[in-house]
C-alpha positions in Angstrom: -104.1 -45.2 -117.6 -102.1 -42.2 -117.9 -101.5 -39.7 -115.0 -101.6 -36.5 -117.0 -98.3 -34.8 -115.6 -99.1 -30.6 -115.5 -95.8 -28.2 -116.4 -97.0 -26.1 -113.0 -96.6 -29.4 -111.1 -93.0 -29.8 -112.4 -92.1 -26.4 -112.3 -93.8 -25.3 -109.3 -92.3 -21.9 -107.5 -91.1 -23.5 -104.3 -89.1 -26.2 -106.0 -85.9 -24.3 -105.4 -87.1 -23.7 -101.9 -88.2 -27.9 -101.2 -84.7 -28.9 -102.7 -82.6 -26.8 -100.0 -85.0 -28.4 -97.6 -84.4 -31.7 -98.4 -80.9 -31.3 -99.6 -80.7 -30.0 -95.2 -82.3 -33.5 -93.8 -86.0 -32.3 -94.3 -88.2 -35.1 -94.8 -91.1 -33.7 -95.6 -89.6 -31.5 -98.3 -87.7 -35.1 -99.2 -91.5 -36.7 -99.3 -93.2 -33.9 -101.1 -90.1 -34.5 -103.8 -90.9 -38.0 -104.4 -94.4 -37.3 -104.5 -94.5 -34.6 -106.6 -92.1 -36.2 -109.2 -93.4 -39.9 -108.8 -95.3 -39.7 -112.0 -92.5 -38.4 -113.8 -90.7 -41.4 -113.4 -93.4 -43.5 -113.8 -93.9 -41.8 -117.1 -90.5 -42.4 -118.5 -90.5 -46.1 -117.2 -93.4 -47.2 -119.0 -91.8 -46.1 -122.2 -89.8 -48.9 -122.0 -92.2 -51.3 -121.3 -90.2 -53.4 -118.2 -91.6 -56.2 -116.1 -93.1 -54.9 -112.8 -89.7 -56.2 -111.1 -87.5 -54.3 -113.6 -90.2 -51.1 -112.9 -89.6 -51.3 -109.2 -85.8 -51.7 -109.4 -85.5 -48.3 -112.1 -87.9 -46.5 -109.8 -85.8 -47.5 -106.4 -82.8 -46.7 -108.6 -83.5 -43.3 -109.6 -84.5 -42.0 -106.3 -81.3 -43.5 -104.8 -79.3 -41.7 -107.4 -81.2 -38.6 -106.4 -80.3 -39.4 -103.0 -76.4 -39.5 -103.8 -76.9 -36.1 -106.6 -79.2 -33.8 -104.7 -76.9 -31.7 -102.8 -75.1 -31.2 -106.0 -77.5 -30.0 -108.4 -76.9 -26.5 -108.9 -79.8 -25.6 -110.6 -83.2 -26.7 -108.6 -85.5 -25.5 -111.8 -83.3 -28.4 -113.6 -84.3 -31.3 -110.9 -87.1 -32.5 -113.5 -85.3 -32.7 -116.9 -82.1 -34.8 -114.2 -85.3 -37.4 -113.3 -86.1 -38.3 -116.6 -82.5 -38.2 -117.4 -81.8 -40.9 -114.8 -84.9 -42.5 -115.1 -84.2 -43.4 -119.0 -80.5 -43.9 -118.1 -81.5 -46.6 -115.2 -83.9 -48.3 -117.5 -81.5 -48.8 -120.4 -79.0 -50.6 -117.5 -81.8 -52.6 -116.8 -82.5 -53.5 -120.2 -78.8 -53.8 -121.1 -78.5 -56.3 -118.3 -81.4 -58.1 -119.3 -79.4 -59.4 -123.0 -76.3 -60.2 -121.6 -77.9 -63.1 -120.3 -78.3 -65.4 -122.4 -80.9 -68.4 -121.5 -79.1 -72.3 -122.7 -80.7 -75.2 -121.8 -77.8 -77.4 -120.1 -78.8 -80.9 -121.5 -78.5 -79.8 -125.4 -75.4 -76.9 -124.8 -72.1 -78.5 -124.6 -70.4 -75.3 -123.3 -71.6 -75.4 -120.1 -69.6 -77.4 -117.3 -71.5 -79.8 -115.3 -72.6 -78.4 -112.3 -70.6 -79.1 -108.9 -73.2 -79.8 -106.3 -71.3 -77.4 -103.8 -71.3 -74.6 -106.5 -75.2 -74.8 -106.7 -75.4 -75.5 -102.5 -73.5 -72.4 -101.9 -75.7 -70.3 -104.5 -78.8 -71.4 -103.1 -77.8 -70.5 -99.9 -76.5 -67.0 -101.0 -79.7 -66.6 -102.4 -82.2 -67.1 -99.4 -80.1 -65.4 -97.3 -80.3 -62.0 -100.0 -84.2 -63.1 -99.9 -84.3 -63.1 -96.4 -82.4 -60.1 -95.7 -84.7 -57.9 -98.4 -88.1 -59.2 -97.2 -86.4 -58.5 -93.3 -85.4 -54.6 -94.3 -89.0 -54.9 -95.4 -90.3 -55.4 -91.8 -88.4 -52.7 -90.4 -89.5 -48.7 -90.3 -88.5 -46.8 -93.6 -85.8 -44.5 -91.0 -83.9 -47.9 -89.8 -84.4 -49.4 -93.8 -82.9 -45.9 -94.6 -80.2 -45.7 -92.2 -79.1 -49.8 -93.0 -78.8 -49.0 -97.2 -77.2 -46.0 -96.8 -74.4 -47.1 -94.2 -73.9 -50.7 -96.3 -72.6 -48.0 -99.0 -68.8 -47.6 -98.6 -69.2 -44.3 -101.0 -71.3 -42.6 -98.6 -69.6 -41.0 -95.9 -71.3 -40.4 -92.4 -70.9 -36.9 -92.7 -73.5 -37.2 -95.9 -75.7 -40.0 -94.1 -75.9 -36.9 -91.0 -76.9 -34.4 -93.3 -79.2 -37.0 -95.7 -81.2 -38.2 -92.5 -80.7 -35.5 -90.1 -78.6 -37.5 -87.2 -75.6 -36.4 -85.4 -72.8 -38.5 -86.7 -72.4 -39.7 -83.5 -75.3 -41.2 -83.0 -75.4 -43.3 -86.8 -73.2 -46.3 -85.4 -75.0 -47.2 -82.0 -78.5 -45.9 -84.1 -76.9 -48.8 -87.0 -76.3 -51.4 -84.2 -79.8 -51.1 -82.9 -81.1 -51.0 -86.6 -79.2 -54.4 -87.2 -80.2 -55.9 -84.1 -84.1 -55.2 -85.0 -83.3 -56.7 -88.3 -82.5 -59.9 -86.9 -85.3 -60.1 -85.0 -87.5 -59.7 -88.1 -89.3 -63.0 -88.7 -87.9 -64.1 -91.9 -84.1 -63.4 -90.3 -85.5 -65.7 -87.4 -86.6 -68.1 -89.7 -83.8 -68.2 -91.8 -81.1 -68.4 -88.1 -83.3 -71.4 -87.3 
């Protein structure tokens, strides 16, 4: 089913005004954004005809990227035409991604090395604990999820995570501590401590 997408909803008059809001720290303005623009990206996603996965990582992709651009598009009337833009350009690094790997089956291709036990310990383990991390950010409130990504992002300075999420820069390293600390006592970081 298609979710017929209306040029007034794209285009609307306040656009401008919702963009300087959020650009400021204004969640609601960020919310009505994402909302308002959601089937947009949905849109342009389908076109390429992705697994679900490779949907969700394009869609959490293109709103990051609008995240890190927003403050620096100049012209708010163009924030639609930048979506798709992003949208396609995410979906074709997914897709790119997706054929430089190239499936061999280890028992009849000769070019593979055999398989050190430690090697395949070690990625297992960095595995869960990437598992247990995600589904853990999952537990917490979007804010703390928010806060976590945006300080593990050595491009982002706190000056632009104060502005993004409305915080005193002061407070986004004890705020950060607390966030961590709640993380570990998500259940799946518990489980995977114990």
């Amino acid at each position: 089913m298609t979710i017929p997408i209306h040029k007034q909803d794209l285009f609307p008059s306040d656009l401008p005004e919702l963009v300087v809001a959020a650009v400021g720290g204004n969640r609601a303005a960020w919310n009505s954004l994402v909302e308002r623009f959601a089937p947009l990206v949905t849109s342009v996603i389908r076109r390429f005809r992705l697994t679900e996965s490779d949907a969700d990582d394009v869609r959490q992709n293109t709103w990051l990227r609008l995240v890190e651009h927003l403050e620096y598009i100049r012209e708010p009337r163009a924030l639609p035409g930048w979506i798709v833009t992003t949208t396609r350009n995410e979906a074709l690094r997914v897709l790119s991604a997706r054929r430089r790997v190239e499936p061999v089956d280890p028992q009849v291709d000769d070019r593979l090395d055999p398989i050190n036990d430690e090697d395949l310990a070690t990625n297992l383990l960095l595995t869960e604990r990437r598992q247990a991390v995600r589904a853990g950010l999952a537990e917490l409130r979007s804010e703390h999820r928010e806060l976590l990504l945006l300080v593990s992002d050595p491009e982002i300075s706190y000056r632009q995570i104060s502005r993004r999420l409305g915080m005193p820069i002061g407070s986004i390293g004890p705020t950060r501590a607390r966030c961590l600390q709640k993380l570990k006592d998500t259940t799946t970081m518990r489980a995977l401590a114990s």
